[in-house]
N, C-alpha and C positions, 0 to 999 in steps of 0.2 A: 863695327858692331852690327849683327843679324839683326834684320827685324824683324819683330816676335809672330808666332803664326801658332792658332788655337790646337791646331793638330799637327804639331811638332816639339813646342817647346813647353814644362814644366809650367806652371801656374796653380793658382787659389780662387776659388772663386765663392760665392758668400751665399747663403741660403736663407733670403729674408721672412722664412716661414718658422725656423727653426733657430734665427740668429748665429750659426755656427757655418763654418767653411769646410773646404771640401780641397785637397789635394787633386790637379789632376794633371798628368805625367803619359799625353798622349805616344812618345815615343816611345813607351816598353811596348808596346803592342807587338813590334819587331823581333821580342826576343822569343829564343826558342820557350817549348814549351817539353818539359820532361815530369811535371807534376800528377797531381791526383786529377784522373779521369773517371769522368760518371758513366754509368751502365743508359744507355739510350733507350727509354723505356714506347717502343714501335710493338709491342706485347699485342696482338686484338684483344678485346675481352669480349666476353658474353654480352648481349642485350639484357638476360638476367642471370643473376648467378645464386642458386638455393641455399650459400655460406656467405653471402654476403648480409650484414645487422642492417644496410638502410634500403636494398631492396624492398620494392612492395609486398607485403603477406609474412616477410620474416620474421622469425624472432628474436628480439634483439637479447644483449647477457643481463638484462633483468627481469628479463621474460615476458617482458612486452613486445607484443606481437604488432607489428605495422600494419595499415591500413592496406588495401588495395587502390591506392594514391594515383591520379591519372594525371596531375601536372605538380606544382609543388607541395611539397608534405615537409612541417616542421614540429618539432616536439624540442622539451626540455631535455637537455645532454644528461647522459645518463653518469658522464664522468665529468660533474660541473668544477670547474675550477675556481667558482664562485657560489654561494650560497645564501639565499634569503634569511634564515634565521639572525634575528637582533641578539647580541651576545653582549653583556658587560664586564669591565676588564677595569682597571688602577691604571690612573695616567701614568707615563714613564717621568720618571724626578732628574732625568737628566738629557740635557740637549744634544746629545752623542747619540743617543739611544732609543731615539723617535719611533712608537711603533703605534698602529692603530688597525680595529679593526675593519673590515671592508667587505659589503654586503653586494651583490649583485644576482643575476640570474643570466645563467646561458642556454644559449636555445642553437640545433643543427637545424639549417635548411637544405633540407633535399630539392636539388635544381630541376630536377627529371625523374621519373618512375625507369627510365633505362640505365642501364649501368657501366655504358662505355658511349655515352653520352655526356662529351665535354661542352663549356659556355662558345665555342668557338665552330661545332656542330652542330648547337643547336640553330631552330629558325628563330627570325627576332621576334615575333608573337612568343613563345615561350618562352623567352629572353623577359619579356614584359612584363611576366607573370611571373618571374621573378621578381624583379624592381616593384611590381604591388605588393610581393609579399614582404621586400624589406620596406616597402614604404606602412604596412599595417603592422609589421613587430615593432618600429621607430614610437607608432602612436601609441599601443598597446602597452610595449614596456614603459616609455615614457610616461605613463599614468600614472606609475608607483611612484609614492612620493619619498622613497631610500633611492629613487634612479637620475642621476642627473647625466650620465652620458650612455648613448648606445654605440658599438663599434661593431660596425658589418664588414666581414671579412673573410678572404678565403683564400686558403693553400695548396696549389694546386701542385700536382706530383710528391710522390717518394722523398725527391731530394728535396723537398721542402718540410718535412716532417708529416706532410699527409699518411696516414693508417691505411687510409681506406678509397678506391680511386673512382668507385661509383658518384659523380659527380653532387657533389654538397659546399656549402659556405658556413659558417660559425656567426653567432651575433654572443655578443658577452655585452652586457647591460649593469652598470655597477655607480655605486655611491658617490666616487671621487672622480678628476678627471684625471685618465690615464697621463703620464708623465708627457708623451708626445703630442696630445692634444691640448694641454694646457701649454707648450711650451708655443703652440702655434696658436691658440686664443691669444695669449701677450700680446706676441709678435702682431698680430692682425688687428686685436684692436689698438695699439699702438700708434701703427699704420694711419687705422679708421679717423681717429681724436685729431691726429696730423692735419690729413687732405681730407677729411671727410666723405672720402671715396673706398672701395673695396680696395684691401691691397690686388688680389688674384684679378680683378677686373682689369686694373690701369697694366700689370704683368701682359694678360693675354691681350690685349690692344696691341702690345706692342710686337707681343711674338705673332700674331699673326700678320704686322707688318713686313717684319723681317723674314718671316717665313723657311728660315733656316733652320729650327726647331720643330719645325712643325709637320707633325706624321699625316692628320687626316682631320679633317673639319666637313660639318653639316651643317646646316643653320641653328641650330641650337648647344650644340657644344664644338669642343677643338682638344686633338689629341696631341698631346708636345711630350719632346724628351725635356724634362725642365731645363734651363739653361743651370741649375746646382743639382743635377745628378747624378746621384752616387751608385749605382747601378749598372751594369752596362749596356742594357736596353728597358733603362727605370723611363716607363711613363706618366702623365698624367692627363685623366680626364675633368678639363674643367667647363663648367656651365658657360656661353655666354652675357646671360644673365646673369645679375646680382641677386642670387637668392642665398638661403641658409641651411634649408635640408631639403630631404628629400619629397617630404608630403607638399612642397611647395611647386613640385613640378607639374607645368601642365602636360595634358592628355599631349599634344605634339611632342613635347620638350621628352617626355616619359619614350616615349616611340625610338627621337631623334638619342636620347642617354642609351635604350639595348640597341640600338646601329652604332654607338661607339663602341659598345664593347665589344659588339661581335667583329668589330673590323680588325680592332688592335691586337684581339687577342687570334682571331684569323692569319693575320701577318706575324705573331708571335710563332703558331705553328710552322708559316711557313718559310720560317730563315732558316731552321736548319733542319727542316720534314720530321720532327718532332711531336709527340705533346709536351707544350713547352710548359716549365715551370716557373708558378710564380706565387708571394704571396700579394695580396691586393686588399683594398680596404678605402671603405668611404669616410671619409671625414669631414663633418657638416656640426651645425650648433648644437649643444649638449640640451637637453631636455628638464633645465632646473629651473623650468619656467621664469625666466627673465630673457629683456628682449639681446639679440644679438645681431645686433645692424654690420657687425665686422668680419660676421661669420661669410664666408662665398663655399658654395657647395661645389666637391672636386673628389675626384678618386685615383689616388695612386698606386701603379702594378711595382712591385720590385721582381723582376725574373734575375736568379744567378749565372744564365748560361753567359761565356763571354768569345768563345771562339768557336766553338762548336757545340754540339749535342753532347759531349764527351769531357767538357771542359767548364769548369765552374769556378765562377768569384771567390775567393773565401777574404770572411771580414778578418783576418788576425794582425800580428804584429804593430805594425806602425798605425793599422786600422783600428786598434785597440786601444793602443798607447796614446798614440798622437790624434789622428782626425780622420776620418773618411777618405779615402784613395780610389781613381777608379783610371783606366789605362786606354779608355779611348774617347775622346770628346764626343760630350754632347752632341753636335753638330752632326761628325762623321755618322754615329750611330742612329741618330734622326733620316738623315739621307738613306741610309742603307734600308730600315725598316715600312717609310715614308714607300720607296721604289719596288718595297714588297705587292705583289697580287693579294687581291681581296677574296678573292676564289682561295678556299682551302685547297693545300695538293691533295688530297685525298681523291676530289674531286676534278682533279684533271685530265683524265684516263677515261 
């Protein structure tokens, strides 16, 4: 009988954040590749472009004009997918048929006043003035008393459904918690009532022992491929402190969180000389004012590229049916990105 080896032979592996497993099937990696291939988007763009809606001075299609913004500029989405207004409605009479209304507000952050200005070009000082600006919409929207969670989030490239490629992130602020976030408040505080410790805290003690997961660490946070993910270079950034959002980070810890992104997302461009694609999103304690001691602040990238710039993940068939699949171990893909240069290529030359 073989004995079993993380990057060679089939296995499940269990995702205590989400309570659900994950197929992973390190040997396809070897198989040919004759599928859908993506257009590598190496395009330059403008610094500004006078048809672009979130450039500075533009008009945007409600005819609002933007400001002349010299580091980040946010406003309310002009195509919200969510909506303040309180609406009344007849409960539904049957338990099939669950519907309810859901009130929220959405707001674009514009990262930069430049327009080919990605989070991975920029310096970490304006990196920071980001992270203030999601740390003042967290406090802001959270005021409303119809807001109980905020999700800061952002899509970066074409093939992730981004419009528009002038560098911006999305905050959507709403009533209930989203499906994925309460499925990982359970889990957490389940955890919490257990050991009376963070689950994400006792996790990263241990990954930064083992250090096989582990892409980039500072003193205050640590960059890992989680040992359950589903991605093929899925990251996450978690605190290592035990705190719950973001307004809870100190001036160092604020500094040391834009030095992870720029690093991760630095080594994201540079594995395959790309802008790479990713969606990404903080998730931290919901804002319906009660306390949350099981909450641990962390942000995780999902990027789809899997072999090249040309080559992308798709979630279908067994991904759908069955569970989560992904076709090269954690580990391998940790080492690879881990031995990546922190220097953008752009700037090699």
């Amino acid at each position: 009988m073989q004995q079993f080896n993380t990057n060679e032979h089939p296995h499940r592996r269990y995702n205590p954040l989400l309570d659900e497993w994950i197929l992973v099937s390190p040997h396809r990696t070897k198989r040919p590749w004759q599928g859908q291939k993506e257009n590598p988007i190496n395009t330059s763009l403008p610094q500004y472009d006078p048809t672009c809606y979130l450039c500075p001075g533009n008009e945007r299609s409600n005819g609002i004009k933007n400001p002349e913004y010299s580091d980040c500029y946010v406003f309310e989405n002009d195509f919200s997918a969510l909506l303040k207004d309180e609406v009344v409605m007849e409960s539904s009479t049957h338990t099939l048929f669950k519907l309810k209304p859901e009130r929220g507000i959405n707001k674009v952050v514009c990262f930069s006043p430049q327009h080919d200005l990605t989070l991975p070009e920029m310096e970490i000082d304006a990196i920071v003035k980001v992270i203030q600006t999601w740390k003042e919409q967290y406090i802001e929207l959270g005021k409303f008393d119809f807001i109980n969670y905020v999700q800061i989030f952002e899509n970066k490239g074409a093939v992730m459904g981004c419009s528009n490629p002038h560098p911006h992130g999305q905050i959507w602020a709403q009533s209930s918690l989203p499906t994925q976030v309460e499925k990982t408040q359970k889990n957490l505080e389940r955890y919490y009532q257990q050991n009376k410790t963070s689950l994400l805290k006792e996790y990263l003690e241990q990954e930064l022992i083992a250090k096989e997961r582990l892409v980039y660490e500072n003193e205050h946070f640590a960059v890992v491929v989680p040992f359950w993910a589903t991605w093929p270079y899925e990251t996450m950034i978690i605190s290592k402190r035990h705190f719950g959002t973001i307004i809870a980070m100190s001036k160092e810890e604020t500094l040391a969180f834009a030095d992870s992104i720029k690093t991760i997302t630095v080594k994201y461009d540079n594995l395959f000389e790309t802008s790479f694609p990713y969606s990404s999103g903080i998730h931290q304690a919901p804002t319906d004012r009660l306390a949350h001691p099981e909450w641990h602040f962390h942000m995780h990238f999902y990027p789809p590229l899997l072999r090249s710039a040309t080559v992308k993940k798709f979630m279908v068939g067994y991904e759908m049916l069955g569970e989560a699949q992904r076709d090269i171990s954690p580990e391998k893909s940790a080492a690879i990105l881990r031995d990546l240069p922190t220097l953008h290529y752009k700037l090699k030359n």
